[in-house]
C-alpha positions as CSV (number, residue, x, y, z in Angstrom):
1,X,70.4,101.7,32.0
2,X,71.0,105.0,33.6
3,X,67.3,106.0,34.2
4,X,66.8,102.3,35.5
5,X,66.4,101.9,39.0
6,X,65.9,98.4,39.7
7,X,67.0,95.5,36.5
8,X,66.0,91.9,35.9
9,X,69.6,89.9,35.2
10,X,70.1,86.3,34.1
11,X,73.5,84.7,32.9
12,X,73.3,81.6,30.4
13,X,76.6,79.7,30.3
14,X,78.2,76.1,29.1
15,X,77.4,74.5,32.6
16,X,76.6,74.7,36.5
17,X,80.5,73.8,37.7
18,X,81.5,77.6,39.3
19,X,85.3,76.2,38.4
20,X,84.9,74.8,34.7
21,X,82.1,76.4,33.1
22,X,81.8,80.3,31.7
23,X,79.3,83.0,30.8
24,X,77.7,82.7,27.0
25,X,75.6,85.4,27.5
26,X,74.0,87.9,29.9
27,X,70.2,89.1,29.5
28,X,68.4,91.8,31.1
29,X,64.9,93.4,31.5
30,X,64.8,97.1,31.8
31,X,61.6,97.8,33.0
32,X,61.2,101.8,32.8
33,X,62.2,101.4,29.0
34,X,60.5,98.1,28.7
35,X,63.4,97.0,27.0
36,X,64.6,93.1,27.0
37,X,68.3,92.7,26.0
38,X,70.5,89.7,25.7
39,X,74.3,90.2,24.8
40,X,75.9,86.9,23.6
41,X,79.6,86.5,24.3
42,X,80.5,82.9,24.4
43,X,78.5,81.4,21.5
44,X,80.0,78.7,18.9
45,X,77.3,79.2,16.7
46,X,79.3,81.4,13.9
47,X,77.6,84.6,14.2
48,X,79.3,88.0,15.4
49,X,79.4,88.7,18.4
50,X,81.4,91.0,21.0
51,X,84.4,90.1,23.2
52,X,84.1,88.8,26.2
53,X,86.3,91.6,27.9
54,X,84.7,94.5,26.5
55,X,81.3,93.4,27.5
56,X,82.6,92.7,31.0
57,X,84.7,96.0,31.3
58,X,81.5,97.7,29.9
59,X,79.0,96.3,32.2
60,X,81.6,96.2,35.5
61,X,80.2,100.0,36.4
62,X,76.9,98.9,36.2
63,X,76.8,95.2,37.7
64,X,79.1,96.6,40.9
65,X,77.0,99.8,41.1
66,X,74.7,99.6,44.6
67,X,72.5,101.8,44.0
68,X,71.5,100.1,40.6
69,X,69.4,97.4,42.0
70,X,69.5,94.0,40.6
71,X,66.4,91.0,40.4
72,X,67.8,87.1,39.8
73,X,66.7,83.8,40.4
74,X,69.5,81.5,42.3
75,X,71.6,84.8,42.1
76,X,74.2,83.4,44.2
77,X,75.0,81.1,41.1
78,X,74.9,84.3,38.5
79,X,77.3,86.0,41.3
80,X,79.9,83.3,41.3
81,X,80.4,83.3,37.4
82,X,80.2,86.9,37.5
83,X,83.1,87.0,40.1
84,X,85.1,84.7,37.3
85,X,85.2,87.5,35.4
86,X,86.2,89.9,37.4
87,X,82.9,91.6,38.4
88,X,82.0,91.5,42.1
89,X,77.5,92.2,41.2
90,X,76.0,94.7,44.0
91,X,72.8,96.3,44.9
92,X,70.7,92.7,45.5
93,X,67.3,93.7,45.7
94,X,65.5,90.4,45.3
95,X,66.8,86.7,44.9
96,X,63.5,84.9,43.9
97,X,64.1,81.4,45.0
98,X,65.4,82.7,48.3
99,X,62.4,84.4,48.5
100,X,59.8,82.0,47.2
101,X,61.9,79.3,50.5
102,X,60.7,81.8,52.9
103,X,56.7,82.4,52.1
104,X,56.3,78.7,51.0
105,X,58.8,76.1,52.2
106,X,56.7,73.3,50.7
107,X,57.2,74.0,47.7
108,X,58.2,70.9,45.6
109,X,60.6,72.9,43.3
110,X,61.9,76.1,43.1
111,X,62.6,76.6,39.6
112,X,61.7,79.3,37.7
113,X,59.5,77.8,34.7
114,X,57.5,75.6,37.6
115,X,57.1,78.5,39.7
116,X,56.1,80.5,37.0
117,X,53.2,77.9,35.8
118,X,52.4,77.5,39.1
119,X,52.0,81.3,39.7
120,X,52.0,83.1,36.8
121,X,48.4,83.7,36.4
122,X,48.4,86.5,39.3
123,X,51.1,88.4,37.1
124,X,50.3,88.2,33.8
125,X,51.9,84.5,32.7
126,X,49.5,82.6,31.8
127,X,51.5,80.2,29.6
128,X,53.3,77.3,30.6
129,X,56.9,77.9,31.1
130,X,58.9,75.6,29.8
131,X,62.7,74.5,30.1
132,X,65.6,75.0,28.1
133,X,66.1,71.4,28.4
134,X,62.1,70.7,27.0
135,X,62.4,73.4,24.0
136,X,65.7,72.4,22.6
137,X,66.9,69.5,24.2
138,X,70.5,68.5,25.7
139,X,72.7,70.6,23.7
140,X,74.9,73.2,25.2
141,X,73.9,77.0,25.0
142,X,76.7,78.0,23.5
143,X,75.2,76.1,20.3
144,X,72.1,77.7,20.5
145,X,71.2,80.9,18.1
146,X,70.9,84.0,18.8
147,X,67.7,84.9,17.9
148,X,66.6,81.7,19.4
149,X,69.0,82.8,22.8
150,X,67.7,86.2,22.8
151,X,63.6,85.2,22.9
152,X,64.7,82.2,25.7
153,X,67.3,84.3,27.7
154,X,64.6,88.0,28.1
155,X,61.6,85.7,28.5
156,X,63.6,84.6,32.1
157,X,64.2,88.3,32.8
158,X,60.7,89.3,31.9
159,X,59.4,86.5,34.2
160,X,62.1,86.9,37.3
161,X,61.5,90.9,37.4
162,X,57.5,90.7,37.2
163,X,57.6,87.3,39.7
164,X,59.3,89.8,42.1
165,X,57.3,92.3,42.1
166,X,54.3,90.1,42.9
167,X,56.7,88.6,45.6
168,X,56.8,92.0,46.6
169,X,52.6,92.2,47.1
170,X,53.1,88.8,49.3
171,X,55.3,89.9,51.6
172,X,53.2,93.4,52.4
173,X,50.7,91.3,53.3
174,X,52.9,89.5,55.7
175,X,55.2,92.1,57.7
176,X,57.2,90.1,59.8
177,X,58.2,87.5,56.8
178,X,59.0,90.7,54.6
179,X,61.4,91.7,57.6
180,X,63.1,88.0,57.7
181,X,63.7,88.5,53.6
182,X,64.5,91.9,53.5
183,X,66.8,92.7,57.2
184,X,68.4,88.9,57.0
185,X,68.0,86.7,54.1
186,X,68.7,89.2,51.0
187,X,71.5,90.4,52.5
188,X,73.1,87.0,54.0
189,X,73.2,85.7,50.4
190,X,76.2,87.6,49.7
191,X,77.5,86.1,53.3
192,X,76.7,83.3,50.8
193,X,78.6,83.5,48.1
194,X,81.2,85.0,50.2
195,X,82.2,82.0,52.1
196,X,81.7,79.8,48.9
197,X,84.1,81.8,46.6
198,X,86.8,81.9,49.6
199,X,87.1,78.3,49.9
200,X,89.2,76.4,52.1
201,X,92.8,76.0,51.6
202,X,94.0,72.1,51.7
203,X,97.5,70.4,52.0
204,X,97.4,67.9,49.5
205,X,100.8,66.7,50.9
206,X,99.3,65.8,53.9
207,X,95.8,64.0,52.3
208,X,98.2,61.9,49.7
209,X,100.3,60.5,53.3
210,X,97.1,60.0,54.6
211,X,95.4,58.0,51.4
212,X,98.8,55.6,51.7
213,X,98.5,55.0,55.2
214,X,94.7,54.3,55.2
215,X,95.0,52.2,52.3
216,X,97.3,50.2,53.8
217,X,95.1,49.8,56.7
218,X,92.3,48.7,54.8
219,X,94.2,45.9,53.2
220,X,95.6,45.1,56.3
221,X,91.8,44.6,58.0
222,X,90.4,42.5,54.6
223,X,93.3,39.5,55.3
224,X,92.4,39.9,58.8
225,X,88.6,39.7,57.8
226,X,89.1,36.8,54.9
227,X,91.1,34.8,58.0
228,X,87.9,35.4,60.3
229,X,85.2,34.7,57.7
230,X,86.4,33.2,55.1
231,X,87.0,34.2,51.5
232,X,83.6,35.9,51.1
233,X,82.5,39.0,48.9
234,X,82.7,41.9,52.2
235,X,80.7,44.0,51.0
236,X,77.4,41.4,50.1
237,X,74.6,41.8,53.2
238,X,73.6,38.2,51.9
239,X,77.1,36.6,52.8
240,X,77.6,38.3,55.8
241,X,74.8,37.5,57.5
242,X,75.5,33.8,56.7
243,X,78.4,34.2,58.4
244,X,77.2,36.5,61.4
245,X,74.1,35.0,62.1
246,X,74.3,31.1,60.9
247,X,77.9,30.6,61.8
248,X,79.1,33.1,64.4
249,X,75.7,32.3,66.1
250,X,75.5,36.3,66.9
251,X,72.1,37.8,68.2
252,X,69.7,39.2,65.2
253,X,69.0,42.5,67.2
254,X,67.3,43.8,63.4
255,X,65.2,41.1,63.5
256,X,65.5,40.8,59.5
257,X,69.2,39.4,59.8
258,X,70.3,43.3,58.7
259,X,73.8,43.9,58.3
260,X,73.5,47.1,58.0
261,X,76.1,50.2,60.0
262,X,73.5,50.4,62.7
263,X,73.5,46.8,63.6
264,X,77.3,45.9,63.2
265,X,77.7,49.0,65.4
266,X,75.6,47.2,67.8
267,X,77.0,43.9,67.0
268,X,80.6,45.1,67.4
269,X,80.1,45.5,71.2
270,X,79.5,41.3,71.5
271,X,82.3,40.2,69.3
272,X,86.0,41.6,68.8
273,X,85.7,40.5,65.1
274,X,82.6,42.9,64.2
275,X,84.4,45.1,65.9
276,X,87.6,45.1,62.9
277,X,84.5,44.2,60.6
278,X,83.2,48.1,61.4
279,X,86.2,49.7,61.7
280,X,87.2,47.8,58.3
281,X,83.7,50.1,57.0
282,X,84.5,52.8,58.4
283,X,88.0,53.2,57.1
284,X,86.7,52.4,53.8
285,X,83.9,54.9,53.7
286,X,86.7,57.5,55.2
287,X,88.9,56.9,52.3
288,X,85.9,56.3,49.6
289,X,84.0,59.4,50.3
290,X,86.5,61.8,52.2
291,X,90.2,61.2,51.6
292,X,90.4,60.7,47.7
293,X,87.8,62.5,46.0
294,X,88.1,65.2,48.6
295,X,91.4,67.1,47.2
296,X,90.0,66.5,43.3
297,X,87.5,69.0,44.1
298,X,90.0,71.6,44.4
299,X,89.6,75.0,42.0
300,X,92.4,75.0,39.6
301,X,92.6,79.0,39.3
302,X,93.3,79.5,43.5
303,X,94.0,75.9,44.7
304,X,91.5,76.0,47.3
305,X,88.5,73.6,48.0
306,X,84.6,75.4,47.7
307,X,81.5,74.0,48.6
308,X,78.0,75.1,48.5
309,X,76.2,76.7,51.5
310,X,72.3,76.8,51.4
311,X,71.4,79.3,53.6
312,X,67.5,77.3,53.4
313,X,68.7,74.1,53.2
314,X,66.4,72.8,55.5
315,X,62.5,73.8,56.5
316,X,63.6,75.5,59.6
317,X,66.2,78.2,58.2
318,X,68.8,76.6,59.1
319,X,72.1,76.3,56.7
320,X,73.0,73.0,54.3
321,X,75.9,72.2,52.7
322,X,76.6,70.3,49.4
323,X,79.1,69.6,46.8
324,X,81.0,68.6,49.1
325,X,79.0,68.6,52.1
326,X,81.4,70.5,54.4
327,X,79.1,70.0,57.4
328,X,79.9,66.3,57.2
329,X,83.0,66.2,57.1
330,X,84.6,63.8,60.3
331,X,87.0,64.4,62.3
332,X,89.3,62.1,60.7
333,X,89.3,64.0,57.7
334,X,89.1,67.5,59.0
335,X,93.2,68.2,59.4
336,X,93.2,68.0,55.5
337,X,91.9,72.1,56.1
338,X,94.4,74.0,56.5
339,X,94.9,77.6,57.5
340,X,97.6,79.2,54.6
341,X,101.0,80.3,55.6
342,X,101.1,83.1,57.9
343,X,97.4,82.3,58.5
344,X,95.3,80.9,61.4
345,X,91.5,79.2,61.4
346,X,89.1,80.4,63.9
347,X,86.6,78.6,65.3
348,X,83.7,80.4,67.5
349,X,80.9,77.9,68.4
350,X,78.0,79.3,69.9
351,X,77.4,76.8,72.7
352,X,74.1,75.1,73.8
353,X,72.3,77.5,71.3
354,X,69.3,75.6,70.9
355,X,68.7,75.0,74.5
356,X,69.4,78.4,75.3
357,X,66.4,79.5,73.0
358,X,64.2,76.9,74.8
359,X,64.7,78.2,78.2
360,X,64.9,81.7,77.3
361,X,61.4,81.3,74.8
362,X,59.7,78.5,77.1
363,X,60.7,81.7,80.3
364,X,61.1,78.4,82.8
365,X,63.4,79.8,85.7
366,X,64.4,76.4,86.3
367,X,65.9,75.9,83.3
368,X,67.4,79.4,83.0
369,X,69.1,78.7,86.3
370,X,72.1,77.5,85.2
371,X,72.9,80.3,82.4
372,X,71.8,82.9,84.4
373,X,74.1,81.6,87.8
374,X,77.2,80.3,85.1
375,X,76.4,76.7,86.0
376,X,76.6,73.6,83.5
377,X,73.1,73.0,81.8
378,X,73.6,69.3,81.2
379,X,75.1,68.4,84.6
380,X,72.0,70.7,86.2
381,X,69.5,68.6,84.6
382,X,71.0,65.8,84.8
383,X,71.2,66.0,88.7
384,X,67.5,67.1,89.0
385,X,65.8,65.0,86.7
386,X,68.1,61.5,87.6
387,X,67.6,63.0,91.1
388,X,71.6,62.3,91.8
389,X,73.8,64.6,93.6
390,X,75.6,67.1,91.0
391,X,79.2,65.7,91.6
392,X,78.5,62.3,89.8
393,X,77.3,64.7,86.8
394,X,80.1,66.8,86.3
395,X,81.4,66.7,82.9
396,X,84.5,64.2,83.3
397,X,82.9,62.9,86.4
398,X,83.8,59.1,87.8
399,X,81.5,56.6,86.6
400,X,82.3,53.3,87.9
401,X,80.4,51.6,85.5
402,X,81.8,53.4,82.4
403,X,78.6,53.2,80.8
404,X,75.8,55.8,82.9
405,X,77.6,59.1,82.1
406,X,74.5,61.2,83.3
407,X,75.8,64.1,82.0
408,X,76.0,62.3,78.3
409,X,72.5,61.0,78.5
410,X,71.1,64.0,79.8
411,X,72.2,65.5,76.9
412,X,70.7,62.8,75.0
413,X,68.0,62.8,76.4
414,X,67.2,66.9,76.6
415,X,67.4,66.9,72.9
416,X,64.9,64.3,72.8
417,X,62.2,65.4,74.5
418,X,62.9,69.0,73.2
419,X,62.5,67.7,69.5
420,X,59.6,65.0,70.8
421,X,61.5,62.1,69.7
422,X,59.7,59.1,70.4
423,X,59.7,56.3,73.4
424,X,61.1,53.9,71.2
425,X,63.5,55.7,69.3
426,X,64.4,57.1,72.9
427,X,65.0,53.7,74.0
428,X,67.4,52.6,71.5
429,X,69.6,56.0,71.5
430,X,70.3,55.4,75.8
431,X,70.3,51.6,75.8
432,X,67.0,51.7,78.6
433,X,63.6,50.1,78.1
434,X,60.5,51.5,76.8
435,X,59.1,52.1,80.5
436,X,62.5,53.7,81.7
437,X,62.7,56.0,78.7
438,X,58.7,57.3,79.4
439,X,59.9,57.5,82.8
440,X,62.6,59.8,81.7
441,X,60.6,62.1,79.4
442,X,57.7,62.0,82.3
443,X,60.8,63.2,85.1
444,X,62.1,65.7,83.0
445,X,58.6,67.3,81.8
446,X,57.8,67.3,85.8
447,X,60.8,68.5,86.8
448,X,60.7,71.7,84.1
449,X,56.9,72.6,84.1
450,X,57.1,75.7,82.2
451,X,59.4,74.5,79.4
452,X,57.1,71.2,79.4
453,X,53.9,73.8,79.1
454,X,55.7,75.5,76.3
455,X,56.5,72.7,74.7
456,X,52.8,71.7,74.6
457,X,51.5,74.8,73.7
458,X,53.4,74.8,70.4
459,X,52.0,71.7,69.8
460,X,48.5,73.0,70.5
461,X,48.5,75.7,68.4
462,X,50.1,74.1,65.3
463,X,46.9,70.9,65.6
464,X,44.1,74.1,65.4
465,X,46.2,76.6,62.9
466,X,48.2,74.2,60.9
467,X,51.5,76.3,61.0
468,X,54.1,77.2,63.6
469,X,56.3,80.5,64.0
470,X,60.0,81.2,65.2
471,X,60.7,84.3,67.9
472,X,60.8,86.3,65.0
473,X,58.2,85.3,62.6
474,X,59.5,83.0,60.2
475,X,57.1,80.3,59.6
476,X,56.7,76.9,59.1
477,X,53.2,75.4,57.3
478,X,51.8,72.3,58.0
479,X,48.8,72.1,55.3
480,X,45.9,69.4,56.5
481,X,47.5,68.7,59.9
482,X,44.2,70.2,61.6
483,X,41.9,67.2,60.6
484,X,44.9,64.7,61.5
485,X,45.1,66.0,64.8
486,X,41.4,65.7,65.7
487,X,41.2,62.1,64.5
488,X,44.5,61.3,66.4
489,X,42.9,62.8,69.5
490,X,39.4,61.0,68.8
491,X,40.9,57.4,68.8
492,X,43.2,58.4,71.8
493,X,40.4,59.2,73.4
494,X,38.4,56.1,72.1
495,X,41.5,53.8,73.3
496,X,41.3,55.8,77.1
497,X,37.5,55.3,77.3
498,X,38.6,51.4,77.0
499,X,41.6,50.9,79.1
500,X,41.4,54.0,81.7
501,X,44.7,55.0,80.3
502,X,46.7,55.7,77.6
503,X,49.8,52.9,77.2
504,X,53.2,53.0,76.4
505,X,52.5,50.2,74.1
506,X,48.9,49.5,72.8
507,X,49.9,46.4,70.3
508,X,50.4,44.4,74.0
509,X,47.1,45.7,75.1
510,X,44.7,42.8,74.6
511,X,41.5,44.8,74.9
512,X,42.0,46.9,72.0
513,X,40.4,45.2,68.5
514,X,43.2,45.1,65.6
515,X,41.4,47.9,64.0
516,X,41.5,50.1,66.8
517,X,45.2,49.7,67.0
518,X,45.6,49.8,63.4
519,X,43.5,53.2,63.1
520,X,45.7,54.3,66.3
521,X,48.9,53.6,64.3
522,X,47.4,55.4,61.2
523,X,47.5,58.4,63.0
524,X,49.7,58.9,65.5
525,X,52.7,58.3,62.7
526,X,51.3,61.7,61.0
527,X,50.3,63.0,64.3
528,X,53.8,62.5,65.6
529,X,56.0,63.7,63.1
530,X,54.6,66.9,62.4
531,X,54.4,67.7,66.6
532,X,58.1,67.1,66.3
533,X,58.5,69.1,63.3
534,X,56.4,72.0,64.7
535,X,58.3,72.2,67.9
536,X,61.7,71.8,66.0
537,X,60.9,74.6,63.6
538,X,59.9,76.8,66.7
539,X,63.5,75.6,68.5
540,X,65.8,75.3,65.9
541,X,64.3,78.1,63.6
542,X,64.5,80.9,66.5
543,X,68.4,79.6,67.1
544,X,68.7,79.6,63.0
545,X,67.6,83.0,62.6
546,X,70.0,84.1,65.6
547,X,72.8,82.5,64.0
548,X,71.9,84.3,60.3
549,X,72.1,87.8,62.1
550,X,75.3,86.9,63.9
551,X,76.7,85.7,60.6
552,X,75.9,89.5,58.9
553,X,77.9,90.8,61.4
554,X,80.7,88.8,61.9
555,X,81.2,89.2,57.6
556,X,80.6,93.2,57.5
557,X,82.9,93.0,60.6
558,X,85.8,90.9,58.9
559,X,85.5,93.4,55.6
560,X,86.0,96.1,57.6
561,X,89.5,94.5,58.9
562,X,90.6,94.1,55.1
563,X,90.8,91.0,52.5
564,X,93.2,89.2,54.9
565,X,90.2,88.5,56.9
566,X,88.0,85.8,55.6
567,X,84.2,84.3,56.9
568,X,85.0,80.3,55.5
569,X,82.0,78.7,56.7
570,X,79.0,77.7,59.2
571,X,79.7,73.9,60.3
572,X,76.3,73.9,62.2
573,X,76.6,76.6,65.3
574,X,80.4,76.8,64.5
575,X,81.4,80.0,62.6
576,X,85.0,79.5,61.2
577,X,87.0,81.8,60.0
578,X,90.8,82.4,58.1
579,X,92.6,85.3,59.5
580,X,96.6,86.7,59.6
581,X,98.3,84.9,63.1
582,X,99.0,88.2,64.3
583,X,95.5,88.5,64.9
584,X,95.0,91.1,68.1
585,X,93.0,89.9,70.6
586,X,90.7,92.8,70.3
587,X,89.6,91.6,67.2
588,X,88.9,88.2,68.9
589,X,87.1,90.1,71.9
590,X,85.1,91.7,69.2
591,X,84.3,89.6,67.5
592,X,83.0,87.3,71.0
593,X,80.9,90.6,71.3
594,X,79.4,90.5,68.0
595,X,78.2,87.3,68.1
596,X,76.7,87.5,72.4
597,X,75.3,90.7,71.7
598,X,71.9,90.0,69.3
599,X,69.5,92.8,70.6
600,X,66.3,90.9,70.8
601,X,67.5,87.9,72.2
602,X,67.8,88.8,76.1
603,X,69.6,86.1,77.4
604,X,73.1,85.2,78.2
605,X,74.5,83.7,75.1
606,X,78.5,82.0,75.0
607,X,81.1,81.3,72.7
608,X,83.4,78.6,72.8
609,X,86.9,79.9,70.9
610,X,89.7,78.0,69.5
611,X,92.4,78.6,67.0
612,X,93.6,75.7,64.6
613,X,96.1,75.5,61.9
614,X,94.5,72.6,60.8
615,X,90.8,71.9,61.1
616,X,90.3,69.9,63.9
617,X,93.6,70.5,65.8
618,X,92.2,73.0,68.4
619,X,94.1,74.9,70.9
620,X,92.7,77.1,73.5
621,X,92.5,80.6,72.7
622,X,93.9,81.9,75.5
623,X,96.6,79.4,75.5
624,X,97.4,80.5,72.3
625,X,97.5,84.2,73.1
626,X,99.7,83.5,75.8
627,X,102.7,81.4,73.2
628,X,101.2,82.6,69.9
629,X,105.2,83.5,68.4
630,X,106.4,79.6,69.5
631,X,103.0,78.1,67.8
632,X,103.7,80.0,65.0
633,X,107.1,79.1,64.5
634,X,106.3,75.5,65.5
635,X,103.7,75.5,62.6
636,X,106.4,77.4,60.1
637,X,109.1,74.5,60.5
């Protein structure tokens, strides 16, 4: 192991929970002695094998050396059941699905026996690869053989090690993806497995009061319900509509008498009894998939809650969260998170990211105006593409009617036409017609020109080269798109050589045959979603990678400051973190400078800054600064 520069590793173990399951045995590939080891240490199967604590102890030196590197597929799993035993794994050279997510996002898995057939034949595995699961069936590995283990286990070592190094070949031929993997991604996993392992601290206290009172709620609502409708089954569609629509006489907005959240959302403005109807859902769905199963999650060995963070979660970059999903969690159920004793949560949000990206990428002064003059981005546009003086757009601003809030739709509406959400779905998310919300898009593309021209040329190269690219070079494939976007643009063309004009609607156009509308329809579904997707990817990818690199920062910052310092999560552009409430506020200042001060994005970037004890609660920084001693002793009585 000495000689060894770089190792293939693998862990096999009774399960996939990071709290209840344990190592059986660790494998490795050596590959300067092409040696292939596996050292069983959890096994039921009878035969000899070592303790558990002198393996550990013995490999510790080695697995939390740096400068031994280290290959693994869905390391950050390996890590965490490393960690349970006591060994913190360095030196990450390569994580192979990480890697495989950023040169092919389209991938349909990324498992290492399906990548392996699928790729093996460029380095020297020509076989298919099959499962554990396939070869031996159910049963737990602990039951499984040594000899049996040892072939299995080295054969995934072998594969992971030789898989990187043709990884390796990939990414030379591609220089800016290798820079993504290698500068950001390899090293964000441990940011990772980092915030995963800390956890959040919850008061269970606090979440049993709050199960009581909801429940009590709930059963409150259902006899106000059974008195409104009548003894039916709440949660059947097929009695509820009977009651909506035949008796209640309501409007069938759906069109397909749907009683479904979007509709009794809809539904709930016309009639007071929808109205307890949806909040009667909504406190069940609060208490069903928040409140109770919530605090069960909890680790038994540190009493704190951990989810999963997928730092490719999605097909632009950006982070996902599972198990639970701690990006989902509503505000109703967020002041079960709760900073420990003598602790605060901090929240930095890194405001209007995505449209900062847009109008510092798309270079429209226009639209840079109000960052680069400390205006207010929504209120701007909202003022020059509604064409209404700026005072009714303020944020807070007096709206008579209670229902215009420019500011609000603007908002709306930016992230619309930034993503290229359609007319119709436009429509339905401001409450306006078809015409007003192609009027909108129309007034907002004339009033920005330059961001409207960027917008189009993204969506010009992606329908000739059938992949898109964020500022820094991450990319996003669109395989066949080419031939989709000429056929698109030959019936549009067909349909304009008709009318004189392309419509907002054709199906009312009576001109058009039903196979030209059905051809039209065909195509512009495909068309449409993967525009959107391309300009996303460009949008949200750039902010994505931003928000990796300020993540890397922020964590090697917080080590430096000692354990007491903790990154907990990314909730979207909202980095949250657990640190001691005698916090200086040069360490917030820092921190504020960390996260503005990415090198190659040249362009004024803000962070919004609050402290909570628990999640949710927020209290202005500042503010708190300025009484920290009387919070803290409010929050210790």
């Amino acid at each position: 192991m000495k000689k060894e520069k770089i190792i293939g590793l693998d862990t096999e173990t009774t399960g996939l929970d990071y709290d209840k399951d344990h190592i059986v045995g660790i494998s490795m590939t050596l590959p300067k002695a092409d040696y292939h080891c596996y050292i069983p240490v959890g096994h039921v199967t009878g035969e000899k094998q070592l303790s558990p604590e002198y393996v550990f102890s013995s490999l510790n030196k080695y697995l939390e050396n740096e400068k031994l590197g280290k290959v693994l597929h869905n390391a950050k799993f390996d890590f965490h059941m490393f960690y349970k035993e006591g060994i913190y794994v360095k030196g990450l050279i390569m994580d192979t699905i990480i890697a495989m997510k950023i040169l092919n996002e389209n991938e349909l898995t990324y498992a290492l026996k399906n990548l392996a057939t699928k790729y093996g034949k460029y380095f020297g595995f020509e076989d298919k690869s099959m499962t554990y699961e396939e070869l031996f069936g159910k049963g737990g590995f602990e039951r499984t053989p040594f000899d049996i283990a040892t072939v299995y286990a080295c054969k995934d070592t072998h594969l992971c090690y030789r898989f990187y190094k043709w990884i390796d070949t990939q990414f030379d031929r591609l220089p800016k993806i290798k820079k993504i993997y290698y500068e950001i991604e390899n090293p964000l996993l441990i940011v990772s497995f980092d915030m995963e392992k800390n956890g959040f601290e919850m008061n269970l206290d606090f979440a049993q009061k709050y199960k009581r009172n909801l429940t009590v709620e709930i059963i409150q609502l259902e006899k106000k319900l059974y008195k409104i409708f009548g003894e039916i089954n709440l949660n059947s569609p097929t009695q509820l509509g009977k009651v909506i629509y035949d008796q209640m006489k309501l409007p069938d907005i759906s069109k397909t008498r749907s009683v479904d959240a979007e509709t009794i959302k809809k539904l709930a403005d016309h009639s007071s009894d929808i109205k307890a109807l949806l909040d009667y859902r909504n406190k069940k769905k609060l208490l069903g998939t928040y409140i109770e199963p919530l605090p069960q999650k909890i680790w038994k060995r540190d009493n704190r809650l951990h989810g999963n963070f997928n730092q490719n979660g999605t097909k632009t970059g950006r982070y996902s969260s599972n198990d639970p999903n701690l990006q989902n969690i509503p505000p109703e159920a967020r002041p079960m998170f709760v900073a420990p004793k003598g602790k605060v949560i901090i929240g930095k949000d890194l405001s209007q990211i995505e449209p900062r990206c847009l109008a510092y990428m798309s270079g429209d002064e226009h639209f840079q105006h109000p960052y680069l003059h400390g205006g207010d981005l929504y209120s701007s546009l909202a003022s020059k593409t509604l064409k209404l003086d700026m005072k009714y757009c303020l944020d807070g601003a007096y709206d008579p009617t209670h229902t215009f809030k420019p500011r609000k739709r603007m908002k709306t509406g930016l992230l619309a036409v930034m993503y290229g959400t359609s007319i119709f779905t436009l429509s339905q998310q401001l409450g306006i017609t078809l015409e007003e919300a192609k009027q909108f898009i129309e007034d907002f593309l004339n009033t920005y020109p330059t961001a409207r021209d960027y917008i189009q040329s993204i969506k010009d190269f992606v329908d000739e080269n059938e992949y898109v690219e964020t500022y820094l070079g991450r990319k996003r494939r669109f395989i066949g798109h080419k031939k989709v976007a000429q056929q698109y643009k030959a019936v549009c063309k067909h349909i304009i050589d008709v009318l004189g004009y392309m419509p907002t609607n054709i199906w009312q156009e009576k001109k058009l045959s039903r196979h030209i509308k059905n051809t039209y329809w065909k195509y512009a579904k495909d068309y449409g979603r993967v525009t959107r997707q391309a300009v996303n990817a460009v949008i949200q990818g750039s902010s994505a990678d931003y928000i990796k690199i300020v993540m890397l920062r922020v964590n090697n910052y917080l080590k430096i400051l000692g354990e007491e310092y903790k990154l907990l999560g990314i909730i979207h552009d909202e980095i949250l973190m657990e640190v001691p409430d005698i916090v200086a506020p040069e360490v917030i200042a820092e921190l504020d400078r960390i996260m503005t001060s990415i090198e190659w994005f040249k362009f004024p970037i803000k962070t919004d800054t609050v402290i909570m004890y628990q999640w949710g609660n927020e209290i202005n920084v500042s503010k708190w600064l300025e009484d920290r001693e009387n919070y803290n002793k409010k929050r210790s009585a």
